[in-house]
Backbone as CSV, one residue per row, in Angstrom:
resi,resn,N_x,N_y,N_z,CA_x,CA_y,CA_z,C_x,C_y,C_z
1,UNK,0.837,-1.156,0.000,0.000,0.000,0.000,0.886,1.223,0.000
2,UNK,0.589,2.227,-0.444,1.279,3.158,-1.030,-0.089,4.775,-1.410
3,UNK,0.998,5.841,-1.217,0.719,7.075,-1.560,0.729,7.133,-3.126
4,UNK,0.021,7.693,-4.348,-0.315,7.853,-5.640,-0.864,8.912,-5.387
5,UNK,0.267,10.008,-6.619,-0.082,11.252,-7.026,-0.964,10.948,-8.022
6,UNK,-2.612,11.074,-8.093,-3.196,10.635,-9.373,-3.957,12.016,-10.051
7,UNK,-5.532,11.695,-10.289,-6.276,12.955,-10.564,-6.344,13.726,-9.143
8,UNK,-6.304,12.881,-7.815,-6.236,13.204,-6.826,-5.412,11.939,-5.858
9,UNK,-4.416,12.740,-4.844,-3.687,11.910,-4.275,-4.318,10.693,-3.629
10,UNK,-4.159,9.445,-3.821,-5.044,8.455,-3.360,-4.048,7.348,-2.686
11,UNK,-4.443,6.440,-1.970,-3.809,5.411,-1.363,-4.334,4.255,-2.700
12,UNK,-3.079,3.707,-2.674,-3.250,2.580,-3.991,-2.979,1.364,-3.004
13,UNK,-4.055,0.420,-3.118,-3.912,-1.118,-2.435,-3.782,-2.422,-3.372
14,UNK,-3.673,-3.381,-3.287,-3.166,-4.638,-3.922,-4.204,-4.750,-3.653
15,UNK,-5.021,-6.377,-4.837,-6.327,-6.135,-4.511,-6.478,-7.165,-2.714
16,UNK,-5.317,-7.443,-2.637,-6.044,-8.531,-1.291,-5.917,-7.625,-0.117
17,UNK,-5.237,-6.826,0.280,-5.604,-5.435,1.155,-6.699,-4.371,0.853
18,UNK,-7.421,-4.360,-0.558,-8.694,-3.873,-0.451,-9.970,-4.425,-0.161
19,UNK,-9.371,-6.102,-0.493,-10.699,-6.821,0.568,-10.663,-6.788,1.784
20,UNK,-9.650,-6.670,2.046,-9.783,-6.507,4.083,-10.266,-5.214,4.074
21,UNK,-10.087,-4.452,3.547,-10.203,-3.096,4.097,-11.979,-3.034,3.661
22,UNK,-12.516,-3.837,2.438,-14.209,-3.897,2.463,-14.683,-4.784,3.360
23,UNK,-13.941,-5.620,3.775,-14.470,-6.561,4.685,-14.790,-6.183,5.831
24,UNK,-13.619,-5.154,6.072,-13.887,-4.859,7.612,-14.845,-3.599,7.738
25,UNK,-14.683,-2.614,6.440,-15.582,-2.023,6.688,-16.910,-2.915,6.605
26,UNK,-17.753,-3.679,5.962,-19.056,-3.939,5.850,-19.245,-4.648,7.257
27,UNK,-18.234,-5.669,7.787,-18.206,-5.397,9.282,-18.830,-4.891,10.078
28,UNK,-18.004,-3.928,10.306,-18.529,-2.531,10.998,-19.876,-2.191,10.726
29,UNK,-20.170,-1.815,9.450,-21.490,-1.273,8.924,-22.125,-2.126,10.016
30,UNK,-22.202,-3.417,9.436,-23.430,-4.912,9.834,-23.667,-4.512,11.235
31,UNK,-22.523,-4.159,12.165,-22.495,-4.534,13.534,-23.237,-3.383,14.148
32,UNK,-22.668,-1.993,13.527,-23.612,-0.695,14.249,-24.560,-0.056,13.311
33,UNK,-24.865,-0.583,11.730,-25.226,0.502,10.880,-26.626,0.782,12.158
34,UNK,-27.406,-0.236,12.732,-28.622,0.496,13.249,-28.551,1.355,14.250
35,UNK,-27.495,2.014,14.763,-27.718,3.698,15.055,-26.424,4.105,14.418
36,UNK,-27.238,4.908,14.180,-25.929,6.227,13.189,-25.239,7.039,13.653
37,UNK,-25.491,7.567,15.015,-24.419,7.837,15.746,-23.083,7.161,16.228
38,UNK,-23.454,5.898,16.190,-22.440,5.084,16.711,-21.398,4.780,15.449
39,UNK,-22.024,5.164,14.296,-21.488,4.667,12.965,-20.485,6.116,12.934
40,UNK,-21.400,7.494,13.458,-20.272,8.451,12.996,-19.143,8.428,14.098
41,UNK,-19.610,7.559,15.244,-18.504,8.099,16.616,-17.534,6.847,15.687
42,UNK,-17.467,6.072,15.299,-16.422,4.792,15.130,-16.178,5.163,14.229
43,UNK,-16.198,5.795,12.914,-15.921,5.824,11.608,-15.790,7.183,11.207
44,UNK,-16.190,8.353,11.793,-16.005,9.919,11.448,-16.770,10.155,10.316
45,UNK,-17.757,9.633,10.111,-18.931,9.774,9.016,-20.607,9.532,9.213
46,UNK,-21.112,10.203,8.458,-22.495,9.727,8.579,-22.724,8.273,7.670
47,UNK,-23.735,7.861,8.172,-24.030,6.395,7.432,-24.081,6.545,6.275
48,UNK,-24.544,7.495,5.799,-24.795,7.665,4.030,-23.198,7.852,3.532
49,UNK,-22.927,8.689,4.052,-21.424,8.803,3.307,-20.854,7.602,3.249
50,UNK,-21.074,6.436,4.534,-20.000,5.443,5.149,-20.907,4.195,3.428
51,UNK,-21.705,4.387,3.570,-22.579,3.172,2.764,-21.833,3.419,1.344
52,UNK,-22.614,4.614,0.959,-21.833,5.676,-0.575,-20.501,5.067,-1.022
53,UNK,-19.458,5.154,0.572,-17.515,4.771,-0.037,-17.936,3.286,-0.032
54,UNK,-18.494,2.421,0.725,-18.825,1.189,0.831,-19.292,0.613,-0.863
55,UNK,-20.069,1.410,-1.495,-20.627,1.045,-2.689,-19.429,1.270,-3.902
56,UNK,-18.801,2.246,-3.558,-17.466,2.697,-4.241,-16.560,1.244,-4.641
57,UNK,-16.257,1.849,-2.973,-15.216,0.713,-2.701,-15.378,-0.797,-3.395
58,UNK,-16.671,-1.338,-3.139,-17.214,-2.667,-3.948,-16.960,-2.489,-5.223
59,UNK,-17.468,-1.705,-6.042,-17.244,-1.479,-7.027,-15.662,-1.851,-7.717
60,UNK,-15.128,-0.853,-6.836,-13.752,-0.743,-7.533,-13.024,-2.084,-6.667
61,UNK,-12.926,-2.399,-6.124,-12.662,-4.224,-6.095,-13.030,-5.000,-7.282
62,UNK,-14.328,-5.197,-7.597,-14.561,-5.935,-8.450,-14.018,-5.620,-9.979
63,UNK,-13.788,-4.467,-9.945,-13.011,-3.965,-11.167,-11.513,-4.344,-11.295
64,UNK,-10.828,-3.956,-10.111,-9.960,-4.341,-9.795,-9.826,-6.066,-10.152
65,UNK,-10.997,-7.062,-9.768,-10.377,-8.427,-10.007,-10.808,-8.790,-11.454
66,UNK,-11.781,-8.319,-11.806,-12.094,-8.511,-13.441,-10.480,-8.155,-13.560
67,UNK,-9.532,-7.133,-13.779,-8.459,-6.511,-14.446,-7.495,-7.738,-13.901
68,UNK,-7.114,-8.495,-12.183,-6.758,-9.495,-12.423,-6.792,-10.832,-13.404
69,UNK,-8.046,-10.933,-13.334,-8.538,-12.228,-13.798,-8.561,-12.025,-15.311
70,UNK,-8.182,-10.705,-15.692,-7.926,-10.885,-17.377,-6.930,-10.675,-17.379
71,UNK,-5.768,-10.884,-16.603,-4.067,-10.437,-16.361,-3.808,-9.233,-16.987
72,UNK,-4.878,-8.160,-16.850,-4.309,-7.148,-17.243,-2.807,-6.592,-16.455
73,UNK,-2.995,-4.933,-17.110,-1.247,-4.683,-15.967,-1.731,-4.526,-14.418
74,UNK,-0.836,-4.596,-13.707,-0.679,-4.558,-12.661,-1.286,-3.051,-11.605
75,UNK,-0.888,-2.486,-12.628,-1.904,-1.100,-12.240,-3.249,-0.979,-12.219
76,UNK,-3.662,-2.039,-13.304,-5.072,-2.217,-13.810,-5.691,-2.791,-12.349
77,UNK,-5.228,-3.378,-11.509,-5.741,-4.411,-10.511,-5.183,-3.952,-9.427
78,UNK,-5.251,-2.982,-9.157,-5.068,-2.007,-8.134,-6.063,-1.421,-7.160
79,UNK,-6.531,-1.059,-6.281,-7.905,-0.043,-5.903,-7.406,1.385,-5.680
80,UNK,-7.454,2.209,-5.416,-7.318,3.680,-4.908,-8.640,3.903,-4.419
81,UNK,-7.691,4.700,-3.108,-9.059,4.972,-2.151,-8.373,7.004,-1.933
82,UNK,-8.974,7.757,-2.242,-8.467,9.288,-2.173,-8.008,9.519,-0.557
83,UNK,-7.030,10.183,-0.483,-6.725,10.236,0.563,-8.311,10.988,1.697
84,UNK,-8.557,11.730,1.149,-9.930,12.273,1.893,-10.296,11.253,2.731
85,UNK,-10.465,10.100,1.769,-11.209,9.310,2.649,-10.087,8.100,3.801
86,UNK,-8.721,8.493,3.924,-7.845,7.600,4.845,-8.310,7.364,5.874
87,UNK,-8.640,8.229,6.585,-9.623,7.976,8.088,-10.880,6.787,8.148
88,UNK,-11.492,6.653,7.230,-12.375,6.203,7.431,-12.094,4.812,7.068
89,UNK,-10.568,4.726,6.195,-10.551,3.078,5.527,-9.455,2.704,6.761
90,UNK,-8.872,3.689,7.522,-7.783,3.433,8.952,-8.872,2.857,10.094
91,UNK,-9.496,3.796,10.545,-10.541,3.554,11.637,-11.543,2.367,11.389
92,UNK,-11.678,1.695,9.820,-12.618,0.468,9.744,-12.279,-0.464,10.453
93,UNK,-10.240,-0.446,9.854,-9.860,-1.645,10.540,-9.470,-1.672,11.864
94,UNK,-8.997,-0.591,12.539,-9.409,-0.740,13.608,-10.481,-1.278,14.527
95,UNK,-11.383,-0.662,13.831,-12.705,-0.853,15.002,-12.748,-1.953,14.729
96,UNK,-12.666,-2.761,13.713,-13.429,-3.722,13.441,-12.555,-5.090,14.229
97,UNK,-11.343,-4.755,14.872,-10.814,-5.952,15.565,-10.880,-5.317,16.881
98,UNK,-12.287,-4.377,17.357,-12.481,-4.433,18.459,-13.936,-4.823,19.221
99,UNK,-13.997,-5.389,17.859,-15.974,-5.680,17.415,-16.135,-7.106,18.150
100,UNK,-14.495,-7.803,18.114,-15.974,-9.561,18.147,-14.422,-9.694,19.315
101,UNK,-14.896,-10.856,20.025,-14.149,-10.903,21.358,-13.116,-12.084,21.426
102,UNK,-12.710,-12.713,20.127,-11.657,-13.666,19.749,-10.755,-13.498,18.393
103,UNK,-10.218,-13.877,17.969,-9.352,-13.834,16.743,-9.894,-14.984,16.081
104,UNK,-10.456,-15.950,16.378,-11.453,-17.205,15.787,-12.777,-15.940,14.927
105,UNK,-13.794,-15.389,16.040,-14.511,-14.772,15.285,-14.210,-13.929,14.395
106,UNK,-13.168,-13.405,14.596,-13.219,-12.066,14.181,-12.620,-12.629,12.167
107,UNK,-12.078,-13.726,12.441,-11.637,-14.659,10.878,-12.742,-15.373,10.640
108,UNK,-13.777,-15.307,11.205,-15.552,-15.998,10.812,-15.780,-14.615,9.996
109,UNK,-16.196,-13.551,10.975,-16.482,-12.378,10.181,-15.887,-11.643,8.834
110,UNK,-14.550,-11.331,8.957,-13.831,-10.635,8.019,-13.165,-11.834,7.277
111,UNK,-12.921,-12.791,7.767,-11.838,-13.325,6.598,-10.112,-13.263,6.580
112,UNK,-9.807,-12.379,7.665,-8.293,-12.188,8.040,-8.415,-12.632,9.331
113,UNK,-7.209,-12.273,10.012,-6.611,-12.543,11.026,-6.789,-10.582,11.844
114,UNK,-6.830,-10.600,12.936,-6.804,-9.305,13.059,-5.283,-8.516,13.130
115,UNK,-4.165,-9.297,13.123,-2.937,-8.877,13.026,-2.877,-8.162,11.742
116,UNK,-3.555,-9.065,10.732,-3.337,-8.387,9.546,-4.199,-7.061,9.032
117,UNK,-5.282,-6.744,9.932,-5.726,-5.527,9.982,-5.219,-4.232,10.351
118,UNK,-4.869,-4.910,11.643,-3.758,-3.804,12.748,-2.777,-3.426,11.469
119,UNK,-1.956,-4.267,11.339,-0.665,-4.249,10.294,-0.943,-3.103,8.815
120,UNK,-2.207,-3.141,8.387,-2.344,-2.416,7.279,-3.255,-1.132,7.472
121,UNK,-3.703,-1.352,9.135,-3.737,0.232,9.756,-2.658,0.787,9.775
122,UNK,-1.242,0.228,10.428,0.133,1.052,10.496,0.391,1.120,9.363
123,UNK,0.009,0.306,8.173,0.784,0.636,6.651,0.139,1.727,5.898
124,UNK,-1.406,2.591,6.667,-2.148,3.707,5.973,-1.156,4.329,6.841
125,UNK,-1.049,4.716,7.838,-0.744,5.552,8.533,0.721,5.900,8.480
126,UNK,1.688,5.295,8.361,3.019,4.847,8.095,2.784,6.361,6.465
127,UNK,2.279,5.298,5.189,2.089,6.086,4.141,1.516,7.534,4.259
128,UNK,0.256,7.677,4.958,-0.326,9.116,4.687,0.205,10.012,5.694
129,UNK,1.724,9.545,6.576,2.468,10.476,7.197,3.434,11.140,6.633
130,UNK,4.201,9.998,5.764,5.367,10.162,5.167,4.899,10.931,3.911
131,UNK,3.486,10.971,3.448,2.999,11.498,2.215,3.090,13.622,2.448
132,UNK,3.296,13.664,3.919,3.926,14.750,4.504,2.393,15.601,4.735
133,UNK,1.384,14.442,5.513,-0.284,14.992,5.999,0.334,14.582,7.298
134,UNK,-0.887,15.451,8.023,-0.512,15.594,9.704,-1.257,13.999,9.489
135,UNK,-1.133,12.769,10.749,-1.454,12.087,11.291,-2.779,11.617,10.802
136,UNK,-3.224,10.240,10.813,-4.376,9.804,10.887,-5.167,9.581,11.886
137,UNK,-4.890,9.207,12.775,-5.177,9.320,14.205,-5.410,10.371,14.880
């Protein structure tokens, strides 16, 4: 994962770090979408916005693996997420390995391990520091 100067500066992910990062967001969604406060205190958004990048985000995954699965280039099978939105794809994975009360569930739910969430929280944050933005956190 990495900083990309594009039409707008964006975080560029491999596509198997943009499924964790939808996984854990829809996660999240599943677990609090029914109050929306709780969705903006964990995520720094309203539900509509959080659903909106959620629909994005799907999107551009699946684009992303069509462009695998026809071996396009390597760029082709990429996701970008705009930096605007770093907070909200940092704080998914967070919250979301503070959601279920084992590392068994929490690989029922998402599909990773929660190390590997933590790990690609420090790899947004690591990037959108050095990208020379104040902090994600």
């Amino acid at each position: 994962m990495r900083v990309v100067q594009a039409e707008v500066p964006s975080l560029q992910f491999v596509l198997g770090q943009a499924r964790l990062v939808g996984s854990a967001l829809s996660f999240v969604m599943s677990t609090v979408a029914a109050n929306p406060s709780t969705v903006e205190l964990l995520l720094g958004a309203e539900p509509a916005a959080v659903r909106a990048f959620e629909d994005r985000l799907t999107e551009d995954i699946s684009a992303a693996q069509r462009a695998h699965d026809a071996r396009e280039s390597r760029e082709a099978s990429r996701v970008r997420v705009p930096l605007a939105q770093a907070h909200l794809v940092y704080t998914a994975l967070v919250v979301s390995t503070h959601l279920t009360p084992s590392e068994e569930e929490y690989n029922i739910q998402v599909g990773a391990f929660k190390e590997n969430a933590l790990e690609l929280a420090a790899g947004i944050r690591s990037a959108y520091e050095s990208h020379g933005t104040d902090s994600v956190t």
